[in-house]
MIPASE-922086 format. One record per residue: residue in one letter; chain; x, y negated, z negated of N, C-alpha, C in turn. Coordinates in nm, 3 decimals. Layout:
<vexke: A vexvex: A n_px: X n_py: Y n_pz: Z ca_px: X ca_py: Y ca_pz: Z c_px: X c_py: Y c_pz: Z> .
...
END
This chain:
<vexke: X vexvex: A n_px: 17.678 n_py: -12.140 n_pz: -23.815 ca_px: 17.746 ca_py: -12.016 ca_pz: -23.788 c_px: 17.769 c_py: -11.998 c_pz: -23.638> .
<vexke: X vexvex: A n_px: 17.691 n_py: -12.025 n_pz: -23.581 ca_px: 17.659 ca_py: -11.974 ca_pz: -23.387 c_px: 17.778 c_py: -12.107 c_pz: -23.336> .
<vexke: X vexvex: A n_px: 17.798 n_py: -12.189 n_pz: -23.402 ca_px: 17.915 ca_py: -12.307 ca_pz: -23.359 c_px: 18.027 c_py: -12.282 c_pz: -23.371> .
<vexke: X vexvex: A n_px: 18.021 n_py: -12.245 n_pz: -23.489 ca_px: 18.206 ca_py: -12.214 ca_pz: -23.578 c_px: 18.227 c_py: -12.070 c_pz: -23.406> .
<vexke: X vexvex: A n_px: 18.136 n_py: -11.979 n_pz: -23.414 ca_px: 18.167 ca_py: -11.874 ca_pz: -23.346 c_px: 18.178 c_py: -11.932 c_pz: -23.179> .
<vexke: X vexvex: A n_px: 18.120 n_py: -12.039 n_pz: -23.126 ca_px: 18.136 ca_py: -12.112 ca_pz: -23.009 c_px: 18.261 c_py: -12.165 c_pz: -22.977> .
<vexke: X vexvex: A n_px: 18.324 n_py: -12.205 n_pz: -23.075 ca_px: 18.435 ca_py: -12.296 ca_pz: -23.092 c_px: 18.538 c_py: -12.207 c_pz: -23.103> .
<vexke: X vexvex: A n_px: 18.520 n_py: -12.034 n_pz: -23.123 ca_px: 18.641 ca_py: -11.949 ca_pz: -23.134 c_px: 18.665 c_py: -11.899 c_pz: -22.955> .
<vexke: X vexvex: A n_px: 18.582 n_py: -11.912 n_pz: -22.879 ca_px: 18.587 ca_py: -11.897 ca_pz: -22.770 c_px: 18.673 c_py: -11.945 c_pz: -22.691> .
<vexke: X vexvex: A n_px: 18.739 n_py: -11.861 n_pz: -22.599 ca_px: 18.835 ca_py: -11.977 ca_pz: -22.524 c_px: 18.780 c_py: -12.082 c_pz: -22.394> .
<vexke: X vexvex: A n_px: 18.796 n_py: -12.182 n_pz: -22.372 ca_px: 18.749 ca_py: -12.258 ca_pz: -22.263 c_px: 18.779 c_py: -12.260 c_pz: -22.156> .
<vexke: X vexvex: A n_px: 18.888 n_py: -12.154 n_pz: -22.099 ca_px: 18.964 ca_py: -12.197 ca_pz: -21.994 c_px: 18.939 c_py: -12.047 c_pz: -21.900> .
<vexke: X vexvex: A n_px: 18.820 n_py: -11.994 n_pz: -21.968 ca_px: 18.773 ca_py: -11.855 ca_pz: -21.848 c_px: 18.698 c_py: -11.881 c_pz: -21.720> .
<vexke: X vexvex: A n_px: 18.750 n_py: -11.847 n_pz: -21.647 ca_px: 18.658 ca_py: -11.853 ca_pz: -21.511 c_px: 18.642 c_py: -11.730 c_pz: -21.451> .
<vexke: X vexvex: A n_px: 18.502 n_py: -11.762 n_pz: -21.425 ca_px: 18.463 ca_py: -11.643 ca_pz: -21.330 c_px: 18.568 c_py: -11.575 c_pz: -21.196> .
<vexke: X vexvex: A n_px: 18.566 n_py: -11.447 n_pz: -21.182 ca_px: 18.618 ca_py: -11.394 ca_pz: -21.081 c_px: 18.606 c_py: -11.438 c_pz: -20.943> .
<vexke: X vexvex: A n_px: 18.674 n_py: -11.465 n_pz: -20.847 ca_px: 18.613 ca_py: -11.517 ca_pz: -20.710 c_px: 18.550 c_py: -11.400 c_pz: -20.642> .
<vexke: X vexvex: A n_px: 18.438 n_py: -11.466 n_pz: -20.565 ca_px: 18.306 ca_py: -11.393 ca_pz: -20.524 c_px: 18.379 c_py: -11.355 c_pz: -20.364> .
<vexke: X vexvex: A n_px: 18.435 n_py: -11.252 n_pz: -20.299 ca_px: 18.513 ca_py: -11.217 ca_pz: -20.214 c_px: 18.464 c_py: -11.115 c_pz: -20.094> .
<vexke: X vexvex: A n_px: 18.341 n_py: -11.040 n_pz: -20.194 ca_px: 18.270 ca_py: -10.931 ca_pz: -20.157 c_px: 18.322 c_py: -10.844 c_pz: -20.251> .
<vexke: X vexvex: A n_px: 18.315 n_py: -10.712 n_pz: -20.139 ca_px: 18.335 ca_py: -10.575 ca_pz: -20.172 c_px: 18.477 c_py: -10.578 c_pz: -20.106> .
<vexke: X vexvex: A n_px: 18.566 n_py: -10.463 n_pz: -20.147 ca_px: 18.657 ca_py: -10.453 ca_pz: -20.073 c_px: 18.654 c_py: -10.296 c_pz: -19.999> .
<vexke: X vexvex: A n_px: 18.559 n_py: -10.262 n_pz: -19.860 ca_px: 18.533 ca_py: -10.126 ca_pz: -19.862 c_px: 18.639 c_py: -10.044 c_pz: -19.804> .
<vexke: X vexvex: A n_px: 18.737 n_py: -10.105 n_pz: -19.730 ca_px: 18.850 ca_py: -10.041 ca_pz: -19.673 c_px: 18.909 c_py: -9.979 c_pz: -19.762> .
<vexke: X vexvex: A n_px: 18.980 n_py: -10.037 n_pz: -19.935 ca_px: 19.053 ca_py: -9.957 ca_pz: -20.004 c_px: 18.969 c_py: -9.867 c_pz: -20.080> .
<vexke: X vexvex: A n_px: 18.836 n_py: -9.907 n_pz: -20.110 ca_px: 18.699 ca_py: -9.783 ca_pz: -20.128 c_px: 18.728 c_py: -9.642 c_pz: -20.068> .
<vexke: X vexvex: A n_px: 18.714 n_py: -9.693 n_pz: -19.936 ca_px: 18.702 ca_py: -9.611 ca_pz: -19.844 c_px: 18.856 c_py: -9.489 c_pz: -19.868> .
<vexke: X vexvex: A n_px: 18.965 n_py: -9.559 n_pz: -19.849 ca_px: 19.113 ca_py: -9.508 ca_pz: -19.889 c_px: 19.081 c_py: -9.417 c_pz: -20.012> .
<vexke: X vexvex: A n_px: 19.013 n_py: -9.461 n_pz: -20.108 ca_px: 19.046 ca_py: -9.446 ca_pz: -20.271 c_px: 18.943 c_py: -9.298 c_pz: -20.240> .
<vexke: X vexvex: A n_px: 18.843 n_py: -9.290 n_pz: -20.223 ca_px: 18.740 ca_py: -9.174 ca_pz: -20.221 c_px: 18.813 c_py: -9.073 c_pz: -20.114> .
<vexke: X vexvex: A n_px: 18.913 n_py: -9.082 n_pz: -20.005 ca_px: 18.955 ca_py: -8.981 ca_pz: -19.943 c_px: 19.073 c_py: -8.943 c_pz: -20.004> .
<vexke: X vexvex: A n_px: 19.136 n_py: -9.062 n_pz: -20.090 ca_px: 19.270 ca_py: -8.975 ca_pz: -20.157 c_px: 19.199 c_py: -8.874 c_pz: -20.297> .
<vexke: X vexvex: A n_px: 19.088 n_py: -8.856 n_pz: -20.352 ca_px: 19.048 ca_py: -8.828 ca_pz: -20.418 c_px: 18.974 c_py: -8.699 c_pz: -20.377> .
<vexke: X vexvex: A n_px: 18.885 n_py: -8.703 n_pz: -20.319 ca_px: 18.789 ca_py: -8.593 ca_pz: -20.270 c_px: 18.891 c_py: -8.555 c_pz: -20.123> .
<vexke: X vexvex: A n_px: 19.005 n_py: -8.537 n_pz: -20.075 ca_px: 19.046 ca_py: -8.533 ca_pz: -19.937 c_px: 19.092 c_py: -8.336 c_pz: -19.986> .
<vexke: X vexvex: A n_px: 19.197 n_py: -8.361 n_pz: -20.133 ca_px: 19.230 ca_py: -8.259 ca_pz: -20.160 c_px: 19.135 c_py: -8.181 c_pz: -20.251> .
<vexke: X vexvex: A n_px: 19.023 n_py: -8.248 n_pz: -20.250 ca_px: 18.913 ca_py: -8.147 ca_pz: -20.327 c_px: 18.837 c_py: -8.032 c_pz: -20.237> .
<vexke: X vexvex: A n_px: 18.851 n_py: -8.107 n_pz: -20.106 ca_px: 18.759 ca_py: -8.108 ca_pz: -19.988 c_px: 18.851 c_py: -7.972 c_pz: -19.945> .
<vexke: X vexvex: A n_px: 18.949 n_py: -7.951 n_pz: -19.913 ca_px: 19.071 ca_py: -7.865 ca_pz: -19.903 c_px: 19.055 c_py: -7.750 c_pz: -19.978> .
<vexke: X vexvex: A n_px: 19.040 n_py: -7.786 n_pz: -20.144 ca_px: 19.082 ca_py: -7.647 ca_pz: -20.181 c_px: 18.947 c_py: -7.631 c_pz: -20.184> .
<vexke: X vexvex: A n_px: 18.848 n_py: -7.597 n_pz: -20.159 ca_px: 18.657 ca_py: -7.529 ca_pz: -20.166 c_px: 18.670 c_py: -7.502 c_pz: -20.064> .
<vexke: X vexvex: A n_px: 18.728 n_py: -7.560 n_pz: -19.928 ca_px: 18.753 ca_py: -7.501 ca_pz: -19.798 c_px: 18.769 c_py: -7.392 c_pz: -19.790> .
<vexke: X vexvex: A n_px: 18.965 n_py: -7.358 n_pz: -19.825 ca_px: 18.998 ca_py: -7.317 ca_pz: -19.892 c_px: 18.911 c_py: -7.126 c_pz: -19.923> .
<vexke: X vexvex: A n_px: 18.917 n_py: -7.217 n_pz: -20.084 ca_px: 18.856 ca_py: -7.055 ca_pz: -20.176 c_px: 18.698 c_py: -7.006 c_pz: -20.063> .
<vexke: X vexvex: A n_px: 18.642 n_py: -7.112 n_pz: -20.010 ca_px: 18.537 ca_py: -7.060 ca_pz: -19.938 c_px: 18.585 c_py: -6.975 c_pz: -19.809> .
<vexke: X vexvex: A n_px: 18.687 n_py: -7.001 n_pz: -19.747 ca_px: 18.720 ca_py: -6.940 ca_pz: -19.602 c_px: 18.768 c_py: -6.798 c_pz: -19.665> .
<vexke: X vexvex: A n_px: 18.848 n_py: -6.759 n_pz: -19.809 ca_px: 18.907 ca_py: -6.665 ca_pz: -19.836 c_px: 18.805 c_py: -6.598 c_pz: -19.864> .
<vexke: X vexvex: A n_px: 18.695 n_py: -6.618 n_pz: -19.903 ca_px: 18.617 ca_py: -6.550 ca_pz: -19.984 c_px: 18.564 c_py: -6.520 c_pz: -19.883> .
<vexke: X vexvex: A n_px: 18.520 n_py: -6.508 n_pz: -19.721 ca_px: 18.444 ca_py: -6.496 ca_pz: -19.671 c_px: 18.538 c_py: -6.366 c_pz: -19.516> .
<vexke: X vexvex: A n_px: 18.679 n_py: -6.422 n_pz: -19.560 ca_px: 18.780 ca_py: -6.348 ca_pz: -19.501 c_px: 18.788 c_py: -6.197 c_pz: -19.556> .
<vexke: X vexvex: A n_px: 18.783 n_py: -6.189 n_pz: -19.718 ca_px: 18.801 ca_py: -6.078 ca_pz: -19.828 c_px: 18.676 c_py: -5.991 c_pz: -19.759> .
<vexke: X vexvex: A n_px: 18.555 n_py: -6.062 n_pz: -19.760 ca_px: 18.445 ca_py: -5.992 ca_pz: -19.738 c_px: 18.413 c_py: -5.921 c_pz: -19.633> .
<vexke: X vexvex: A n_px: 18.452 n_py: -5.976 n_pz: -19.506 ca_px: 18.491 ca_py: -5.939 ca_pz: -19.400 c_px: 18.377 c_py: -5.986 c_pz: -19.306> .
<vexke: X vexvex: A n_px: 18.326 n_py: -6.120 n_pz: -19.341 ca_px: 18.206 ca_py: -6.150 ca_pz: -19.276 c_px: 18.228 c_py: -6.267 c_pz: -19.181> .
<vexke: X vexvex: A n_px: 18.273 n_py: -6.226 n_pz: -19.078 ca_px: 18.406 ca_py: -6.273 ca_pz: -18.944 c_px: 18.314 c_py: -6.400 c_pz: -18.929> .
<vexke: X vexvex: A n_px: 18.183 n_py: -6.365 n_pz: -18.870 ca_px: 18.104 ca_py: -6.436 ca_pz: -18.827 c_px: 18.074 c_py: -6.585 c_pz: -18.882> .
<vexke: X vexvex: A n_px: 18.065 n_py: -6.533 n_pz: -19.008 ca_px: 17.991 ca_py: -6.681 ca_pz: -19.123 c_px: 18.148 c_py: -6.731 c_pz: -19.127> .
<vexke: X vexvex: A n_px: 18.292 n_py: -6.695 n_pz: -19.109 ca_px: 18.393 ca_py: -6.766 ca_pz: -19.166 c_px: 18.391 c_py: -6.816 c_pz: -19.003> .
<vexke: X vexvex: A n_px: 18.342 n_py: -6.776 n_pz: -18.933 ca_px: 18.389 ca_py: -6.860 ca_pz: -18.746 c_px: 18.297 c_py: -6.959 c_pz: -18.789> .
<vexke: X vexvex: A n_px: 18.192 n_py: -6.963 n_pz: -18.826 ca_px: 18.106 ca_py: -7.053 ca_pz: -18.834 c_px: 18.152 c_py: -7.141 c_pz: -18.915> .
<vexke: X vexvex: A n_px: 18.196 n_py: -7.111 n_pz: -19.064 ca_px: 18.213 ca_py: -7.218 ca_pz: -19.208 c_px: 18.353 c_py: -7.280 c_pz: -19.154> .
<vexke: X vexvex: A n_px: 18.437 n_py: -7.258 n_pz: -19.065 ca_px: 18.526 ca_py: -7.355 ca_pz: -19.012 c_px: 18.497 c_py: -7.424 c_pz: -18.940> .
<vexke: X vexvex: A n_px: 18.441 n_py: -7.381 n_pz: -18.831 ca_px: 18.365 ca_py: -7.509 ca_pz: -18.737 c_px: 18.300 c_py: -7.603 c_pz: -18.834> .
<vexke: X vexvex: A n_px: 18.262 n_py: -7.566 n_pz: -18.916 ca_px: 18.155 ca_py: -7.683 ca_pz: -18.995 c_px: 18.247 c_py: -7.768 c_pz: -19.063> .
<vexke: X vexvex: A n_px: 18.380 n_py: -7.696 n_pz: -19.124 ca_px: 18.454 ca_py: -7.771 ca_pz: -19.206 c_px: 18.572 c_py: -7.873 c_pz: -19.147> .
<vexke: X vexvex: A n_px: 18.529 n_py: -7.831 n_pz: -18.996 ca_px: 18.643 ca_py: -7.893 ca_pz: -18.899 c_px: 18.554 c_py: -8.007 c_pz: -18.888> .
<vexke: X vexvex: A n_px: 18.409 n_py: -7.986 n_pz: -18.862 ca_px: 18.339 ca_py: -8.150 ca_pz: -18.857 c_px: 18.326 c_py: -8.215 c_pz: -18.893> .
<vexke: X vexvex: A n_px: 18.354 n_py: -8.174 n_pz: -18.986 ca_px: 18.327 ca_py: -8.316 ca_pz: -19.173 c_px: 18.425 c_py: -8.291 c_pz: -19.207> .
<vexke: X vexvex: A n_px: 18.536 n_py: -8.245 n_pz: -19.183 ca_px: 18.671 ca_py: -8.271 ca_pz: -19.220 c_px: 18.695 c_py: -8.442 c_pz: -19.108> .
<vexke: X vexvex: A n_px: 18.663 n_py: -8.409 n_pz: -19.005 ca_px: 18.710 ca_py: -8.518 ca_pz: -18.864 c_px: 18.621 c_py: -8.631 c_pz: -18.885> .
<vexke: X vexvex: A n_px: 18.521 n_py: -8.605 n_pz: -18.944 ca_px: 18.448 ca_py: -8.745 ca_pz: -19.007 c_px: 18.479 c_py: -8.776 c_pz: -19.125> .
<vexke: X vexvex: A n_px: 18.518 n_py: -8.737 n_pz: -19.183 ca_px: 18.604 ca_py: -8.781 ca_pz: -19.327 c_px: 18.710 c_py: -8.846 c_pz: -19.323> .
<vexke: X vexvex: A n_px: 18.776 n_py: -8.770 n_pz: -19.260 ca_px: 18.937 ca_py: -8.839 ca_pz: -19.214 c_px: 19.013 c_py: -8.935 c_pz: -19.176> .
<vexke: X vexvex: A n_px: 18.880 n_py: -8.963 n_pz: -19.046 ca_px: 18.877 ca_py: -9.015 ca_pz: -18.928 c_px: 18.780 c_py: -9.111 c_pz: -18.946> .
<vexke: X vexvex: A n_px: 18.834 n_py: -9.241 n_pz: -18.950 ca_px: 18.767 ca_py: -9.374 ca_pz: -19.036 c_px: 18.650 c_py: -9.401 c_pz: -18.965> .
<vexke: X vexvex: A n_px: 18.679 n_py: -9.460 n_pz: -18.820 ca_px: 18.597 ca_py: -9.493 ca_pz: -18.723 c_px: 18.530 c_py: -9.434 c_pz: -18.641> .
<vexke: X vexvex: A n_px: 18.531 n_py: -9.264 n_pz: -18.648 ca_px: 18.484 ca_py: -9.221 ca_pz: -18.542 c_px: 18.306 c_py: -9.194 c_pz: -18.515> .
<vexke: X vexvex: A n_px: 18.235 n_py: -9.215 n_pz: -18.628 ca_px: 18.106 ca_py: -9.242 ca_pz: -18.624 c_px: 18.093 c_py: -9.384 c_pz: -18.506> .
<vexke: X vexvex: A n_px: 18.108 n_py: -9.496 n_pz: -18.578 ca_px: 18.118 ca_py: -9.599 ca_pz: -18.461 c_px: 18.161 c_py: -9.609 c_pz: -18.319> .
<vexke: X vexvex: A n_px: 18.274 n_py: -9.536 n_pz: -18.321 ca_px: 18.344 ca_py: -9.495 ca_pz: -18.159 c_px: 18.234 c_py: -9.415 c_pz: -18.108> .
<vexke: X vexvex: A n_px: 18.151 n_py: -9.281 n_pz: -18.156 ca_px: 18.073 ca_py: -9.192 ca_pz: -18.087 c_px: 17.951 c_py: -9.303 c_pz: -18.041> .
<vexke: X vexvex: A n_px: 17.878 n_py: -9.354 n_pz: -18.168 ca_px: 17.790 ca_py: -9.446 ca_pz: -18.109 c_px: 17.824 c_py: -9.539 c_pz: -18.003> .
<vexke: X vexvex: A n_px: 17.877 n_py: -9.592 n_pz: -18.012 ca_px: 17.920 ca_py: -9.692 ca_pz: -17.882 c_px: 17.930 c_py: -9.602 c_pz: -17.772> .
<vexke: X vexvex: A n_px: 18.018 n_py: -9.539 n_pz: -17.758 ca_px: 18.018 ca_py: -9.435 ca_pz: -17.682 c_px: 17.909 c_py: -9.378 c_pz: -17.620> .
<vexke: X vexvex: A n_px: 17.842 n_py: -9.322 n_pz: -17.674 ca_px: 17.694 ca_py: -9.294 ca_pz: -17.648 c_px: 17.583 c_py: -9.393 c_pz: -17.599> .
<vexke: X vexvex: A n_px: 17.578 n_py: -9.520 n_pz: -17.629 ca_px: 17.513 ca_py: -9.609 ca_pz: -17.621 c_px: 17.572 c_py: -9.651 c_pz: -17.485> .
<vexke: X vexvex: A n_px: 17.744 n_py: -9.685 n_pz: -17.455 ca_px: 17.775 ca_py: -9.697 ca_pz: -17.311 c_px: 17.726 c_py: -9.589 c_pz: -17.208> .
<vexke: X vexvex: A n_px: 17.739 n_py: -9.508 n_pz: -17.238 ca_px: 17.668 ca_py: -9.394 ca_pz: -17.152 c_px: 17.525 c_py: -9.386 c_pz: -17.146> .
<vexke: X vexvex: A n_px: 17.470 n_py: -9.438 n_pz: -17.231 ca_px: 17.313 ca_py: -9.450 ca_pz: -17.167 c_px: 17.265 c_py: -9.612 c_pz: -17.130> .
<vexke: X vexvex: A n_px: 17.403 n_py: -9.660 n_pz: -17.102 ca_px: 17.390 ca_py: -9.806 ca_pz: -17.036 c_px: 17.354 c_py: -9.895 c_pz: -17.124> .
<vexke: X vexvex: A n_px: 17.333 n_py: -9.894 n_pz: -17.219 ca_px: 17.333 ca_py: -9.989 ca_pz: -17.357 c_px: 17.364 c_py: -10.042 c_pz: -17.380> .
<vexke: X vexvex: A n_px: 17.378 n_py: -10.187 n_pz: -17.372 ca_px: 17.507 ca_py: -10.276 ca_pz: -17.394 c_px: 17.537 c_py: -10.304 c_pz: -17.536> .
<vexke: X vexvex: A n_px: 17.674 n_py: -10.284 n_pz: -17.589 ca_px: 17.684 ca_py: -10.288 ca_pz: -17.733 c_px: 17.745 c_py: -10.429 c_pz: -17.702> .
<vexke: X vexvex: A n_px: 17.798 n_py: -10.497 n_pz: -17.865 ca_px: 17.836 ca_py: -10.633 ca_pz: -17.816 c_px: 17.971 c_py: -10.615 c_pz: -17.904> .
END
């Protein structure tokens, strides 16, 4: 039985090539996805906080949403700050 069912198999499958990860279009795929999610909670959160009239927490909840909006967005800029930082305290990056 386990033969007849061996022999229905095809012979000519090969494994996928081993390439890695591909994190750049990752990376693409999770901001076209969560970019406009990220927007509208912004969004209903800034209105809701505008309606209320609580000036303070909406000066604040934009600054916050402006920062992790600019690290979201903005592919490289974790790496640019580090380096950055690291040149300025004389660090040699390579």
């Amino acid at each position: 039985m386990m033969q007849h069912m061996l022999a229905m198999l095809p012979h000519h499958v090969e494994a996928a090539p081993n390439n890695g990860l591909d994190t750049d279009n990752l990376a693409k795929w999770l901001r076209d996805i969560f970019g406009p999610l990220f927007l509208v909670v912004v969004s209903i959160v800034a209105i809701f906080f505008l309606f209320t009239r609580e000036i303070t927490r909406f000066v604040q909840f934009i600054l916050l949403a402006i920062g992790i909006g600019v690290i979201f967005y903005v592919p490289n800029i974790i790496e640019t700050t580090a380096k950055a930082i690291a040149t300025a305290l004389g660090i040699k990056t390579s």
